[in-house]
N, C-alpha and C positions, 0 to 999 in steps of 0.2 A: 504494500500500500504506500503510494508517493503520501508524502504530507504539504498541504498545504496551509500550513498555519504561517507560513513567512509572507505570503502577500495577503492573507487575512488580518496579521499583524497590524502592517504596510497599511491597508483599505479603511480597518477603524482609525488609524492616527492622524491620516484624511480627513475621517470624515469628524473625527473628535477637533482638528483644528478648525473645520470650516462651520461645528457648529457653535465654534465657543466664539469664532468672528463677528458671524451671524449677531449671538445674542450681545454683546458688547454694542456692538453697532445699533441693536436695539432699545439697549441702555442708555445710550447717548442720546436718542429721539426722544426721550422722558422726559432729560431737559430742553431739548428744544419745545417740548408741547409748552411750557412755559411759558412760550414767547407767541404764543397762540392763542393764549386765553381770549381773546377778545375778536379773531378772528371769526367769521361765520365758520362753524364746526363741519358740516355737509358739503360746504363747497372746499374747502382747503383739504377735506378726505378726494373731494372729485380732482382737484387740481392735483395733488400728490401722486395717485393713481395713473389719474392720464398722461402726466411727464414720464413717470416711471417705464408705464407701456408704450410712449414713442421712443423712448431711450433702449430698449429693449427689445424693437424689433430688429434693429441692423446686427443685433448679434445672433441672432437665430441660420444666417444662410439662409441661403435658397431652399426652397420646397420643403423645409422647416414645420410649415402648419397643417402640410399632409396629416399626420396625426389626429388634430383636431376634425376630420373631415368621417374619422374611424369613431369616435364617441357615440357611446348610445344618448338615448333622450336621458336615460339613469345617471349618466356619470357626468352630463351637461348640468344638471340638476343637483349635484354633488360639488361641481365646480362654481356653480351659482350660489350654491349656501357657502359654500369656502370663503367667496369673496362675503358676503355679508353678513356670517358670523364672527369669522377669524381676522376680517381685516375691518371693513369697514365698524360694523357691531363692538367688535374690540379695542379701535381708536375713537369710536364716541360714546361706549361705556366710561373710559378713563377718564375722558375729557368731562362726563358730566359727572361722574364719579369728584371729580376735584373741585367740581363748584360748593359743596357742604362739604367736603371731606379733603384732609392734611393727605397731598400726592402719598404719606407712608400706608394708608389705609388700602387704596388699590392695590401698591405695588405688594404688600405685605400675602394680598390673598394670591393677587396673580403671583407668586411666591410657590405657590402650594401644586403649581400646573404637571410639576413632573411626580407627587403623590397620585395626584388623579389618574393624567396618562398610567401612570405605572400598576396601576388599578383596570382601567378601563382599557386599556387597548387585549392585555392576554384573556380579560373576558369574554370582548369579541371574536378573541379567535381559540375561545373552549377551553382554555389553559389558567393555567395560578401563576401568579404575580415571581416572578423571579424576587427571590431575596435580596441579594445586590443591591438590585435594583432600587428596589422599595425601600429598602434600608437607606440606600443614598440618597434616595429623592428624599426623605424626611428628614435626614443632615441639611439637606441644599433647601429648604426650607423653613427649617430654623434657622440655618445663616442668610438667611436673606429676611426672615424677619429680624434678627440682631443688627442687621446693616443698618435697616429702617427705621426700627423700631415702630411705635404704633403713636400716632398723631386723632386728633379732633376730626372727629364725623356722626351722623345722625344716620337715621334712619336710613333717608336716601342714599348718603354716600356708602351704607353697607350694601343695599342692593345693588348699584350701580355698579359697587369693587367686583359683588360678586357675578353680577353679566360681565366684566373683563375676565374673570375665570376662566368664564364660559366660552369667551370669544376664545384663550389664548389654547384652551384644550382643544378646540374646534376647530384653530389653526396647526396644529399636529395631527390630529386625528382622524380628521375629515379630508384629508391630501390622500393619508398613505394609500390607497388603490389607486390614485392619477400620479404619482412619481414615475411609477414603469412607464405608461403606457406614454406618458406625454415626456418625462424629464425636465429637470431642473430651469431650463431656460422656459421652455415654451409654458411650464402650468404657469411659470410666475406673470410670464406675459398674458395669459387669458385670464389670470386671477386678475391683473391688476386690468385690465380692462371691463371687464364685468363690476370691477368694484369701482370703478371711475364712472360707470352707468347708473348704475345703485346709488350712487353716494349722490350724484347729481338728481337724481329723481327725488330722493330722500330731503334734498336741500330745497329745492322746489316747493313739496308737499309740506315742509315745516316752515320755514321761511320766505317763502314769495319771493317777489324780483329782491329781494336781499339777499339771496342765498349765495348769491357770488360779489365781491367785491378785488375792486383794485389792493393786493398789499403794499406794506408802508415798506421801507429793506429793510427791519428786522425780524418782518415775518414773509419776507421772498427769502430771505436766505435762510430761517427755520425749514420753511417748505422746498427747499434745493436741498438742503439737508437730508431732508426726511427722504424725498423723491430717488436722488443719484445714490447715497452711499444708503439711507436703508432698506430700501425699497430694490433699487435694482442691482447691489452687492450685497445686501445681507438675505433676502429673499432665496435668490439663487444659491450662496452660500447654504442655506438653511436647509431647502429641499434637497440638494447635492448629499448633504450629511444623513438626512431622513433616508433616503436611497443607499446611503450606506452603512451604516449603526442602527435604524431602526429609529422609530417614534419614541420610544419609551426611553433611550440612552443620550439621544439627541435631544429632548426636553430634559433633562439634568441639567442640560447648559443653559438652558432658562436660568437657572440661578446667578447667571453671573449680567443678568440686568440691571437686579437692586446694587449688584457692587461696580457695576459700570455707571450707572447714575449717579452713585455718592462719589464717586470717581472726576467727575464730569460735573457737579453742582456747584462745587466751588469755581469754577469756571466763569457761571455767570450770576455768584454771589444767592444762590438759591438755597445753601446746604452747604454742610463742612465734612470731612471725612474725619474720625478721630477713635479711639481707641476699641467704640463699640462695632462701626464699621470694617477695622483693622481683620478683629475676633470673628465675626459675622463673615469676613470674605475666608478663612484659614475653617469653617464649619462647609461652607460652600465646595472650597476647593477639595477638600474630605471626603465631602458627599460625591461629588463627579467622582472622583477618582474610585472609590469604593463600586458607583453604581454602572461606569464605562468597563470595569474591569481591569483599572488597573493596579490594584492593587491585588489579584491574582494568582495564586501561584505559579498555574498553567497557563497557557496560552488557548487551551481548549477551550477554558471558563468562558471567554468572552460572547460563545455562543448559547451559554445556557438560559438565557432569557427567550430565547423563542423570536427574538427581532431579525430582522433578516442580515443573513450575511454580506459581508464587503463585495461586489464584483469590480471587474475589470476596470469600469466605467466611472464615473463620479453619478450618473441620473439614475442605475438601475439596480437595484437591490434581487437576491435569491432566497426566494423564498422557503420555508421551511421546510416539505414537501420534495425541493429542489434537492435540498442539501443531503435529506436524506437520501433520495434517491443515488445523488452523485457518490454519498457515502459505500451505499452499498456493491456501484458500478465497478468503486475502488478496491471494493475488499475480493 
């Protein structure tokens, strides 16, 4: 039997850098949402999106959206909640989440997204919760509520935190069957166009002819922010990594939001970073490590969570099914 745990090695450290990219990059839009507050919320989702998906299609190549042309009305329908739970739903939970509620109240629950993933995805697929796993999602969980800590909110700011939950779970979990068949570049680009549709509609129906305004430059360059590096480098990064380590190992690195934002706060005078943040990011980085596997003894381990294996590729993950199979071709 050839072994190949050297490029399976190789494929999670991949996909473990592009999703810990990812999340930092997402951390940094925390603080920029900051500089938002006062922006129309539904239009500055529709402007972010639609930059993102023209910026995103000259990386696709030629005959690229073939793909798209292969989707059932099912997984059109799955790509359509993607965009308006996980992206859209999820940046104006937050946003109204912070109009009664201290930004640590959101960030603290959406905190919790790799206990749930780690919960919720082996359910769906008939199986029990990898311990690692689980075990490290609730490290990375506590160290992301130590970063935060917990701030002033009501009522509303609890529900609101908790629809960002929802969206951030919903942005894992609701991809993993379109990473194969579409890949990293192209879900990101019909995500972000579908959610540039939604958010526009949504801005309309809430808002009227207000729903869109001219920004001022400290909320064009929030929104270039958000559009070029989080949207269409951390996006891609993120699905890239989904495709490779699985849903459940690639949300661990959600954790490293709450510590990229305290990271990033003193930046623009919003937040300081200081001994409880310090603690909070060394619980985090614990957690990842414990629940990617690398703290390990074998190199086998890394597959015992049931997530799918590393391939070749950065967009396309093998699935369970697969691996046994290939196992037994091997033996």
């Amino acid at each position: 039997m050839t072994s190949s745990f050297g490029p399976s090695r190789a494929g999670h450290r991949r996909g473990a850098l592009l999703a810990a990219v990812a999340c930092c990059l997402v951390g940094a839009s925390f603080t920029a949402n900051s500089v938002l507050g006062d922006y129309p919320h539904a239009g500055g989702q529709a402007l972010r999106y639609g930059l993102a998906c023209l910026l995103l299609l000259p990386l696709l190549g030629r005959g690229a959206l073939a793909p798209l042309r292969l989707l059932t009305t099912r997984q059109w329908a799955r790509l359509a909640l993607l965009a308006a739970v996980g992206m859209v739903g999820f940046n104006l939970a937050v946003l109204a989440a912070e109009r009664t509620a201290e930004p640590a109240v959101p960030g603290v629950l959406v905190g919790c997204a790799p206990v749930v993933v780690a919960v919720v995805v082996p359910a769906l697929d008939g199986r029990r919760p990898a311990r690692a796993v689980l075990y490290g999602a609730l490290l990375v969980a506590a160290g992301a509520m130590a970063v935060q800590g917990w701030g002033r909110t009501d009522a509303a700011g609890l529900l609101w935190s908790a629809a960002a939950l929802a969206g951030e779970v919903g942005f894992a979990v609701i991809a993993v069957p379109l990473v194969r068949p579409l890949g990293a570049r192209l879900l990101s680009t019909a995500a972000c166009a579908l959610a540039a549709v939604e958010a526009a509609l949504l801005g309309v129906v809430l808002d009227g002819r207000a729903w869109l305004r001219m920004p001022d430059p400290a909320e064009s360059a929030a929104l270039l922010w958000q559009a070029v590096v989080v949207t269409v480098v951390g996006f891609v990064c993120w699905y890239a990594a989904v495709g490779r380590i699985g849903a459940e190992r690639a949300t661990l690195f959600s954790g490293l939001i709450p510590v990229s934002a305290a990271l990033t706060a003193p930046l623009v005078a919003t937040g300081s970073y200081g001994w409880a943040q310090a603690g909070g990011s060394l619980l985090v980085g614990a957690g990842v490590a414990l629940g990617a596997g690398a703290l390990a003894r074998r190199p086998a381990a890394s597959g015992a969570a049931g997530s799918p294996e590393p391939s070749g590729t950065p967009e396309k993950g093998v699935t369970v099914p697969e691996r046994a199979a290939a196992r037994q071709g091997q033996g």
